[in-house]
C-alpha positions in Angstrom: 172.8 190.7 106.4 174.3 191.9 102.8 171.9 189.3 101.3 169.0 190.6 103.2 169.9 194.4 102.0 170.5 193.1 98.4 167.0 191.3 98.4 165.3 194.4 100.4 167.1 196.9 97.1 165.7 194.4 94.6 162.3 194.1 96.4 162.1 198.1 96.6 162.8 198.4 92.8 160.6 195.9 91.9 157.3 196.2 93.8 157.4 199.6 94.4 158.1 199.9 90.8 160.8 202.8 90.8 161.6 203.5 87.4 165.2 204.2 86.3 166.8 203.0 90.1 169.1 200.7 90.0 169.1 198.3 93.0 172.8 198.4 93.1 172.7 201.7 93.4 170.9 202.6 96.7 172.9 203.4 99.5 172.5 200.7 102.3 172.2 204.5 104.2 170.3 206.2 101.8 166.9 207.4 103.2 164.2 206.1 101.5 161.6 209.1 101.6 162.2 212.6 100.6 165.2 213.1 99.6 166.9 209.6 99.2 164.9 207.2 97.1 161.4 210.1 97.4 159.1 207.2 97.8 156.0 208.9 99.6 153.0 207.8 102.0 151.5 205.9 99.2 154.9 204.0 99.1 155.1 203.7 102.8 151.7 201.7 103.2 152.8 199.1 100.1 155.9 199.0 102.0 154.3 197.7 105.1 152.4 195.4 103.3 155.5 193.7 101.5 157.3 193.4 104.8 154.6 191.5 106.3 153.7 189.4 103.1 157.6 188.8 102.4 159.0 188.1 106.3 156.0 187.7 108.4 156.1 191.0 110.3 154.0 193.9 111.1 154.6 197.5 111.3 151.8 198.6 114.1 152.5 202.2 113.9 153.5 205.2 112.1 156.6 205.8 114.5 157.7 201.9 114.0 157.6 202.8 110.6 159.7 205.7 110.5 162.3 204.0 112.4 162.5 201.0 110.3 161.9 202.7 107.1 165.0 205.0 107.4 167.3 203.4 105.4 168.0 199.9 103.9 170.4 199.6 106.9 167.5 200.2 109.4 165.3 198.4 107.7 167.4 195.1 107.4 168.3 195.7 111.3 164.4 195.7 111.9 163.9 192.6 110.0 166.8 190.9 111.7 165.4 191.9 115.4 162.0 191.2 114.8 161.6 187.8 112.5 160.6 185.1 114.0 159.0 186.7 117.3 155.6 185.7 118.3 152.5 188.8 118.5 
């Protein structure tokens, strides 16, 4: 599971380009909108693309979403419970 949180920081970083955030330092509880990491709606649909072009899975809705895009935690937890399950 810490591997999966580091490569969810990295990915974050990375493909959501977030200048001047280091990876290391997000907070596995940190939220990620507002006022954690501020990434935004835009931020939330890229998100949802990279988790189903990364591990396979689909967010369906907006409240899916908000649960699993908490924190890195909830997000890792999501990924965890829902990889390798059939639509």
């Amino acid at each position: 599971m810490n591997d999966l949180k580091k490569e969810l920081k990295e990915m974050l970083v990375r493909d959501l380009k977030l200048q001047d955030v280091d990876p290391a330092g997000i907070g596995d509880d940190d939220p990620l909108f507002e006022e954690g990491l501020g990434l935004d709606s835009l931020d939330a649909v890229e998100l949802v693309v990279l988790i189903n072009k990364h591990y396979g899975i689909q967010i369906k809705d907006m409240e899916e979403g908000r649960i699993a895009f908490a924190s890195v935690n909830a997000l890792a937890d999501y990924i965890t419970r829902h990889q390798g399950q059939a639509d």
